[in-house]
C-alpha positions in Angstrom: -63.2 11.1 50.2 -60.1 10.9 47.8 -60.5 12.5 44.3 -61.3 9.8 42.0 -59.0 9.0 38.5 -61.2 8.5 34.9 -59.2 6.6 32.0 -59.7 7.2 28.4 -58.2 5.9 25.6 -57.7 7.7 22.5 -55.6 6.9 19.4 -54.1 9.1 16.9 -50.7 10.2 15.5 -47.4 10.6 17.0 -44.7 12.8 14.1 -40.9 13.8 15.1 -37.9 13.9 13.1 -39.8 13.2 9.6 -41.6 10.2 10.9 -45.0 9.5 11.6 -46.6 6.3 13.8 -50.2 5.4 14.9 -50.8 5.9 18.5 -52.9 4.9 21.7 -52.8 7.6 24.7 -54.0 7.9 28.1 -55.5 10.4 28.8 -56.5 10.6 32.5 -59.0 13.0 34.8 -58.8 13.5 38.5 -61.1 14.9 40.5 -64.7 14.2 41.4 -68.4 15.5 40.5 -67.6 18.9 40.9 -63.8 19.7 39.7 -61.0 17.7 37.6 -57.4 18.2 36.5 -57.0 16.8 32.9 -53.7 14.7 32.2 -52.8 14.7 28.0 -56.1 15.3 26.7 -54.7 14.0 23.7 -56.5 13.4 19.9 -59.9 13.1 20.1 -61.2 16.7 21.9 -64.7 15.5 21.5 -64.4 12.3 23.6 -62.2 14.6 26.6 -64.9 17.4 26.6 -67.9 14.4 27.0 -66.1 12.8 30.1 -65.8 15.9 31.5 -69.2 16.8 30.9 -70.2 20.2 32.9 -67.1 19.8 36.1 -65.0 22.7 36.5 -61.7 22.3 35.4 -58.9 23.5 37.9 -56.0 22.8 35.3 -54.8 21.0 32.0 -51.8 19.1 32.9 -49.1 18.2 30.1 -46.4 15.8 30.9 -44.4 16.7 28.0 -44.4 18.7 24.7 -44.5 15.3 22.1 -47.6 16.0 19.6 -49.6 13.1 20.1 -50.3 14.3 23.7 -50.7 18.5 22.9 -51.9 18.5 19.6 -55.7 18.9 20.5 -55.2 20.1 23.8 -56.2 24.1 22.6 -59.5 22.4 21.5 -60.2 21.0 24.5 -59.5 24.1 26.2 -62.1 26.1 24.3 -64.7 23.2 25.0 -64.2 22.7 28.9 -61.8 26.1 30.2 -59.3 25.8 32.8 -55.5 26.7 32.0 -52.4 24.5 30.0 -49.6 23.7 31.9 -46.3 22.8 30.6 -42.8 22.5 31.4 -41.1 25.5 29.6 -38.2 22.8 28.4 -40.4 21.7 26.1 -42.0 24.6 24.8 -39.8 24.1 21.2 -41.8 20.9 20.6 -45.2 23.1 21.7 -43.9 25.6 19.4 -44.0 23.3 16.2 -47.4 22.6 17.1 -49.2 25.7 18.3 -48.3 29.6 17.3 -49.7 30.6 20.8 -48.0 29.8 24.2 -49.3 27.8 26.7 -50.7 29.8 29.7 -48.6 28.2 32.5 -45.3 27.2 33.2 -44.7 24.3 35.3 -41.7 23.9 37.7 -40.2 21.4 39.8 -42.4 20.6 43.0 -45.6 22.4 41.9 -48.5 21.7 43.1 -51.8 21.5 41.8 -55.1 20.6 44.1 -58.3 19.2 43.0 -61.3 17.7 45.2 -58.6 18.2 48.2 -56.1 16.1 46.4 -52.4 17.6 45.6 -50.4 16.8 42.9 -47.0 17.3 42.8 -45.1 18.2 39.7 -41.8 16.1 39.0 -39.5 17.4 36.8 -37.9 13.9 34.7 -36.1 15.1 31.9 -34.8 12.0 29.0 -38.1 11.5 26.9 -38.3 15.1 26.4 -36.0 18.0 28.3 -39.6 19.1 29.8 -40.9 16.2 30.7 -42.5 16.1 34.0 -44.7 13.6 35.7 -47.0 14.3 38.7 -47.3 12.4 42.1 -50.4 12.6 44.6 -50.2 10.7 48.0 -53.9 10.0 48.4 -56.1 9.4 45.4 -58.2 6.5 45.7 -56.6 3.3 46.5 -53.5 5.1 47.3 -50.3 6.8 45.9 -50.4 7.4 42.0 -47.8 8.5 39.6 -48.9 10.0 36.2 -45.8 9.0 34.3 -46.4 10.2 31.1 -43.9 8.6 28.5 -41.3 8.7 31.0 -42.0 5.5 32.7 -43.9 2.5 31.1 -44.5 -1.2 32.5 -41.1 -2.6 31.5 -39.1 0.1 30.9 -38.6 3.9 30.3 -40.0 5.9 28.0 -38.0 6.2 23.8 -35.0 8.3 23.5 -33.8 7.7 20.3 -35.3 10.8 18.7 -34.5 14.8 18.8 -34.0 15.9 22.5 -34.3 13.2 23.6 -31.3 10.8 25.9 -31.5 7.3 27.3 -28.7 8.5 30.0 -31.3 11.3 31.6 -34.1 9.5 31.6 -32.4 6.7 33.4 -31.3 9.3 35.7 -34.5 10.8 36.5 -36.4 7.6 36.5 -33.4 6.2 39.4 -33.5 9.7 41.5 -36.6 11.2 41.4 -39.5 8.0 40.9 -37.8 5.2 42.2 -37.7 7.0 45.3 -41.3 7.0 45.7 -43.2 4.3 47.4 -43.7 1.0 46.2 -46.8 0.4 46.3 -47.4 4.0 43.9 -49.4 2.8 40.9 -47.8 4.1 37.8 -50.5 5.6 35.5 -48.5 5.9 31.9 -48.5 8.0 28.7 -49.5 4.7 26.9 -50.0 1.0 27.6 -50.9 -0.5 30.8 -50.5 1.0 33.8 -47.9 -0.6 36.8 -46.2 0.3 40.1 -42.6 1.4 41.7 -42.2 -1.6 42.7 -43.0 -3.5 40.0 -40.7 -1.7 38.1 -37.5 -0.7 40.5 -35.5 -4.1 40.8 -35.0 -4.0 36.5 -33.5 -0.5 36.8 -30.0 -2.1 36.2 -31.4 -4.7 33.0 -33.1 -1.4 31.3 -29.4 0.0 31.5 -27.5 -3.4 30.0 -29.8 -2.8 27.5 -29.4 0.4 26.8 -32.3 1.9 24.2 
């Protein structure tokens, strides 16, 4: 049987380059009644730990280094174990955040396993220079991209702050996800989630556009 994917929604802050915004985040759990992987276990530790509940956790995955989505995640740590993972691009935005380091790096085509499901680590610079989403062939009802705030149902992820460039992302979201299959579901940072081929044919409008 294929690992299974939780959803919760938490809402907090989101504060870069002097400003600061309210903020709904996915956070997302894969695994099954033994083991998970957490995704952004992002502003409320409480309501992470109690969906987790008593599972062994195999890893804390961060898509990028933005402080809505790392700000708790040493919290949650203490409460449910496991180590942080996070590109080492990004570790400047961890570093405004957090005076320790995260424990592990992540790299381009890394793989992580839980409940016999792999995911893959994809690094998608643009959002963030660290930014890295994560691709697993066979969780339940198929393929399934955590996106993070790289790819969103209508368009890419902001680039209009520090580190951030709406040429890269563009670039990563054309070479690296649009390559997957179509039917992948895209599970984002924020919002609703979508699929590759939901989202492929506007590549060339998100560029008229422009951010």
């Amino acid at each position: 049987m294929a690992a299974r994917i939780e959803h919760l929604e938490t809402s907090g802050t989101f504060s870069l380059d002097g400003e600061t915004h309210q903020v709904d985040n996915n956070v997302w759990i894969v695994g099954d009644d033994q083991e998970v992987i957490v995704i952004d276990p992002a502003h409320d530790a409480d309501a992470v730990t109690s969906a987790v509940g008593g599972r062994r956790v195999a890893a804390i995955l961060l898509t990028h280094g933005h402080d809505d989505h790392i700000r708790q995640v040493l919290q949650v740590q203490d409460a449910i174990g496991g180590q942080t993972h996070l590109n080492p691009e990004d570790r400047m935005l961890w570093d405004q955040v957090h005076s320790a380091a995260p424990d592990a790096e992540i790299a381009e085509g890394d793989t992580f396993t839980v409940a016999g499901t792999q995911l893959r680590a994809i690094h998608t610079p643009g959002h963030s220079p660290g930014s890295t989403c994560f691709f697993a062939e066979n969780l339940e009802g198929g393929p399934v991209l955590f996106s993070g705030d790289t790819l969103f149902q209508g368009g890419p992820g902001a680039t209009g702050r520090s580190y951030s460039s709406f040429d890269t992302i563009i670039e990563s979201i054309r070479t690296k996800l649009f390559d997957l299959p179509a039917e992948t579901r895209v599970n984002t940072g924020h919002g609703p989630s979508t699929t590759i081929g939901e989202e492929s044919p506007k590549l060339e409008e998100w560029i008229q556009r422009g951010h």
